[in-house]
N, C-alpha and C positions, 0 to 999 in steps of 0.2 A: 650429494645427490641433487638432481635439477628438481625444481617444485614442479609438481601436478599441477593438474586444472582447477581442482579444486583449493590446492594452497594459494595458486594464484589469484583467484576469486576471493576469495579470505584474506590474502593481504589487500588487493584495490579496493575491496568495499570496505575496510576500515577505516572509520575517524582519525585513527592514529597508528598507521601502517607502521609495522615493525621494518626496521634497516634492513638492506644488504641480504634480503633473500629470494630474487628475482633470475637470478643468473641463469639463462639455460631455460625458462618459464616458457612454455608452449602456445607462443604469443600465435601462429596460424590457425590456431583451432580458438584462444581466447577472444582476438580483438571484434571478429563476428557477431559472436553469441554473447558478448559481452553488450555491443551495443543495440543487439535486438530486445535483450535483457533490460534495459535503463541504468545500466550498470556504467557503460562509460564514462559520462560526468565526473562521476568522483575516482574514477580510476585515472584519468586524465588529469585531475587535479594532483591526486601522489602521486605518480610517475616525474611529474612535471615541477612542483614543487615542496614533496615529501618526502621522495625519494632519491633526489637528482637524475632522472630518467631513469633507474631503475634495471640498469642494463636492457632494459627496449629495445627493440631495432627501429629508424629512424619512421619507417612507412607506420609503424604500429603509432608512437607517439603523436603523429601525426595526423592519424586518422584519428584518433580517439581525443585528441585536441580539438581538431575540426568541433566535432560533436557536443564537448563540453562549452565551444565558443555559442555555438546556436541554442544548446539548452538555455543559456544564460539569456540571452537576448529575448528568446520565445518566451520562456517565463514571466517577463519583464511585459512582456508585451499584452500576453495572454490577462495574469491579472489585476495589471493597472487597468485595460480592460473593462476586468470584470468589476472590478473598484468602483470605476466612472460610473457603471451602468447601477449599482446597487448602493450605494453611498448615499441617497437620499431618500431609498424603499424605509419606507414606515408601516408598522401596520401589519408587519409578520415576522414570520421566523423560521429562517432557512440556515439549515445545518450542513455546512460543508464538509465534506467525506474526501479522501485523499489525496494525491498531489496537494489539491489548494489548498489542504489541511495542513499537508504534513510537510511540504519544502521547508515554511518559516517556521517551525514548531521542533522539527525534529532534524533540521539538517543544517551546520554551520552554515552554509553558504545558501541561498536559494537555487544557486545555479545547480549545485550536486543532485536537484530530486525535478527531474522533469517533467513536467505537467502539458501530458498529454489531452489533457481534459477536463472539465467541473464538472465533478457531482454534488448534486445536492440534494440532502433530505429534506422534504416539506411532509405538512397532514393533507392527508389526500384533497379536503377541500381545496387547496391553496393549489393544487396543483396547475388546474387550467386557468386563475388568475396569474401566477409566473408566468405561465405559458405565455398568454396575454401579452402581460407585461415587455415580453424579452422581444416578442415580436416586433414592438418600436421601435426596436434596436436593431433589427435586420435579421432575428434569428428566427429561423423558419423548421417548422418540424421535419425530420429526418428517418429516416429507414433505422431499427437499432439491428447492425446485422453482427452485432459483439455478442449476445447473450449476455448481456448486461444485466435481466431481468426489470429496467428501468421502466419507469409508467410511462414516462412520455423521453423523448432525446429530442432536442431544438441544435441548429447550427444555422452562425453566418456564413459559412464557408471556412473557415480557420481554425473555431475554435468549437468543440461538440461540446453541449450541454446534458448533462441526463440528469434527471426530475426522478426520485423514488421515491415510492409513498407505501405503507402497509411494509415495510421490508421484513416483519417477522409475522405475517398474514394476518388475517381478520379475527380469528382468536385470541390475539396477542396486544392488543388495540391497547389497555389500559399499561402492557410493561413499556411500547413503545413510546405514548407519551409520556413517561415516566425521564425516556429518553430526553425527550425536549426540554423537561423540568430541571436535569439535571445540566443540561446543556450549557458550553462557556460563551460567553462575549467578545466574537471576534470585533472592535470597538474598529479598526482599521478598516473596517470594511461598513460600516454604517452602524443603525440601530437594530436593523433586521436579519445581521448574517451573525450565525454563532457554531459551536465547533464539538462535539462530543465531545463530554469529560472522558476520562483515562481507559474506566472498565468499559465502559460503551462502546470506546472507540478501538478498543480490542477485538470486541465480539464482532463489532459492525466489519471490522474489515476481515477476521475470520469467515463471518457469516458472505462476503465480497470473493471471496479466493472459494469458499465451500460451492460457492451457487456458481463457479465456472468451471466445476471440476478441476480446481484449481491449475486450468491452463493457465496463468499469471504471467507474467515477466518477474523474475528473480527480486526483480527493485520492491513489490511487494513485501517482500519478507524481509527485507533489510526496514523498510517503513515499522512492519511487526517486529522487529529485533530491537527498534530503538524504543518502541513502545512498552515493550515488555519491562525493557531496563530502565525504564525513568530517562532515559531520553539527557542521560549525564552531561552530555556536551553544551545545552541548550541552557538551564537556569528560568526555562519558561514554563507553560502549562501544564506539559505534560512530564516536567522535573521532579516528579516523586516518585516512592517507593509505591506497584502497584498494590491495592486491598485484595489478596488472591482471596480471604470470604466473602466476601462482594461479587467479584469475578463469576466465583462456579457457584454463587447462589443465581446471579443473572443466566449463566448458561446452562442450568437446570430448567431454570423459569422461561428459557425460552427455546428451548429439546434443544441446545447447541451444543451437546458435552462434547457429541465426535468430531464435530468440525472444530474448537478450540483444541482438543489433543491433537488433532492434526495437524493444525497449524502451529503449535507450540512446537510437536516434535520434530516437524521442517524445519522449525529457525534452529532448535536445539542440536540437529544434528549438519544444518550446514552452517552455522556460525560456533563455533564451541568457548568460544567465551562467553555467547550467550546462555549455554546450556543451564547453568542452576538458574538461572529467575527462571526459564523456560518451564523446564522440570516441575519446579515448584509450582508452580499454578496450572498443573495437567489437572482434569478434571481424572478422579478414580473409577477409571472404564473395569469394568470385568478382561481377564488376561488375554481371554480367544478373541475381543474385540479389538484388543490394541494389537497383538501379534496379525489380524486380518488387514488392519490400517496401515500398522507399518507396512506388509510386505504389498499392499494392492496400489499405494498412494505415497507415503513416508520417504522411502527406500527410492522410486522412480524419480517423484519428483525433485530428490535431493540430489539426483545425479546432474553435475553439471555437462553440459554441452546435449544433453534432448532436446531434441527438434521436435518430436512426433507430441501428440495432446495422447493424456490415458485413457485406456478403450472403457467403454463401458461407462460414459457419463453420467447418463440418466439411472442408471442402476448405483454408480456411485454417490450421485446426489440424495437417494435415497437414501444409503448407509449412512451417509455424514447425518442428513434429518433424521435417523433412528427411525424410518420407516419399513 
């Protein structure tokens, strides 16, 4: 039998694509949606040298090469970059949040996780001195027309920056800086740039995919899939077993329970060798809450090849806050 869309997705986004089950793969409907997804990179890397082409057809491999040649470079570009410009900031502490987080932390190659963008966590004071700061550098504030929920977004033209502050609201001020206490030393990038430790860096980007209705790109959840599992491939920061009572004591403490089983059950049910870590650290929703999550959220968003965003955001954004 020729694999699905979804087997196919499941072999290229693996670290370690299983042989020889490609044949027949519904490469017109994947190579698309694959790269609108962030999904190309590492599909292009096994196809190309994991899989010996993979049975491909020649325009697929080569489209999806294209792609993983310019992630590599842009990367490269973006946060050497971003390096030069913070490499001698003293005097604060700025917490980076995905792509820049997660390319070198959770993915063999940097070139596999494209970094479309820097996010960065600061405390709301600091924010309009970054601000300041960036602006020496050519970055000038910007229109946030993503729903990023970001305090402020700066760009030079290349490369967008977005600045959050309060990200779990003004109630929440003393678990947030909690956040920064517990936060790691990214040393490669100066004194003042550091990186969510493990459970943090779960919620924070559950709580990332929750506040856009989780319109995402796919590559999200593979980010969360390696997170979940200690990030085996790696031997770095975030290479351990996570503390799932730490976990849903944080996501208690900060009303996240439904956006963390959300986003757990997404990875659980589109990567299924992630499924037990996933499983294991679902926060214990009541049944009518998870059967209304799976079918409103769970279930759509795990389908691959959607194009359309799910209706009712602002009403789902409330379910996930438990409001």
């Amino acid at each position: 039998m020729a694999p699905s869309l979804i087997d196919t997705v499941r072999t290229l986004a693996a670290f370690d694509p299983p042989r020889g089950g490609l044949k027949g793969a519904p490469w017109e409907e994947y190579v698309d949606w694959a790269i609108a997804q962030g999904l190309a990179p590492l599909a292009a890397y096994n196809l190309e040298y994991r899989l010996g082409g993979g049975h491909a057809p020649e325009w697929a491999r080569d489209r999806l090469m294209t792609i993983y040649q310019g992630s590599v470079n842009d990367n490269v570009m973006k946060l050497v970059h971003f390096k030069r410009i913070v490499d001698e900031l003293e005097g604060r502490k700025l917490l980076l949040l995905g792509g820049a987080s997660f390319a070198e932390a959770l993915y063999p190659h940097v070139g596999f996780r494209p970094v479309l963008d820097i996010q960065v966590l600061l405390r709301r004071m600091d924010v309009d001195g970054f601000a300041g700061y960036l602006s020496n550098h050519d970055f000038r504030p910007e229109e946030d027309t993503s729903g990023s929920g970001a305090t402020r977004v700066v760009s030079d033209g290349r490369t967008p920056i977005y600045l959050y502050s309060d990200v779990l609201g003004p109630q929440r001020r003393e678990q947030l800086a909690a956040v920064f206490e517990r936060s790691r030393a990214m040393k490669v990038y100066g004194p003042s740039v550091f990186r969510p430790d493990l459970e943090d860096a779960v919620l924070l980007l559950a709580l990332d995919q929750a506040s856009r209705g989780y319109d995402v790109p796919w590559l999200s959840f593979v980010d969360m899939r390696e997170l979940v599992t200690g990030a085996t491939w790696m031997g770095g920061v975030y290479s351990r077993t996570l503390d799932v009572p730490a976990l849903l004591e944080r996501a208690r403490a900060w009303r996240m329970e439904r956006a963390l089983y959300t986003s757990l059950a997404i990875v659980a049910r589109i990567f299924v060798d992630a499924a037990p870590q996933a499983t294991a650290a679902m926060p214990p929703l009541r049944g009518a809450t998870r059967e209304l999550l799976d079918r409103l959220v769970v279930g759509p968003v795990s389908t691959p090849g959607r194009t359309t965003a799910l209706r009712g955001v602002e009403r789902l954004r409330r379910l996930l806050a438990g409001r």
